[in-house]
C-alpha positions as CSV (number, residue, x, y, z in Angstrom):
1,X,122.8,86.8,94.4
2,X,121.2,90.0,95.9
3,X,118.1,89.4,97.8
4,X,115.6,91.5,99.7
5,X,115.1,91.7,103.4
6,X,111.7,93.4,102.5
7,X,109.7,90.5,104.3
8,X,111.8,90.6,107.6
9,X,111.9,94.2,107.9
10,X,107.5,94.6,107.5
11,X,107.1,91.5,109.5
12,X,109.3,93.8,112.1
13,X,107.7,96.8,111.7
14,X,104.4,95.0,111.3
15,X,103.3,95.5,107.8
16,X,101.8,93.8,105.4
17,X,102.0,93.9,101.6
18,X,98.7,95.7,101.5
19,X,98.9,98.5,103.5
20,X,102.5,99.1,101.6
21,X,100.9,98.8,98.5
22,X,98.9,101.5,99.8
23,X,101.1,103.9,101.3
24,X,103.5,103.6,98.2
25,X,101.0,103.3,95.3
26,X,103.3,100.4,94.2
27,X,100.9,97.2,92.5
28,X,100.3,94.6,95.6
29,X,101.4,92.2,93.2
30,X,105.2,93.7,93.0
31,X,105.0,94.2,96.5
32,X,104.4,90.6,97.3
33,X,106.7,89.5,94.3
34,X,109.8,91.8,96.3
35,X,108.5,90.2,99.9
36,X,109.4,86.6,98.1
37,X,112.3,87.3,96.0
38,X,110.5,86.4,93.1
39,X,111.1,89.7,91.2
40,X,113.6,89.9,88.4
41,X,114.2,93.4,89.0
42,X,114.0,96.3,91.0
43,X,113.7,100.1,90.1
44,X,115.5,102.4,92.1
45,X,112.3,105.0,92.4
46,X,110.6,102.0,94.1
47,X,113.6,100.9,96.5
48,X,113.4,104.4,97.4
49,X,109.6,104.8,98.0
50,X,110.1,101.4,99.9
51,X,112.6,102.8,102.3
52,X,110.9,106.1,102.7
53,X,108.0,104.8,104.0
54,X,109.4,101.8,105.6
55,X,112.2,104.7,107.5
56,X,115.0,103.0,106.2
57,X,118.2,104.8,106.2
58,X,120.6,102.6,104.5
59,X,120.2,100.2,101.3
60,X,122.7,98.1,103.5
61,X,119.3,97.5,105.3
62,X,117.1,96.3,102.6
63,X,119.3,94.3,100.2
64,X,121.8,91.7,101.3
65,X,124.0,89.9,99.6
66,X,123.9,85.6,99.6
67,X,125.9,82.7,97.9
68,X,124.2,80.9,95.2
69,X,122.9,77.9,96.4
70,X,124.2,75.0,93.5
71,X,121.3,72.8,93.9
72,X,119.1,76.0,92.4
């Protein structure tokens, strides 16, 4: 499955889902939805918000991909 690396990467760059709420004008609520891998989709205008502010250069970055674990 493809997750996000969107919690590692604020906790890095010390964010928190607030202030990218903020600086994106994306709902806290998705925000904190991507940070846990809880959302059932993306859009690609807010990926690319993301990594704007965030100064990501590659998607490689953001989204990774991980085996399905079969107890899920």
């Amino acid at each position: 499955m493809l997750r996000l690396r969107l919690r590692e990467i604020m906790f890095e760059k010390r964010w928190n889902a607030r202030q990218l709420s903020e600086a994106t004008e994306i709902r806290w609520n998705s925000i904190n939805d991507m940070m846990e891998n809880q959302s059932k989709r993306w859009t690609v205008e807010n990926l690319e918000i993301i990594m704007k502010v965030l100064e990501i250069k590659s998607v490689a970055e953001l989204i990774e991909y991980v085996e399905d674990d079969p107890g899920e």
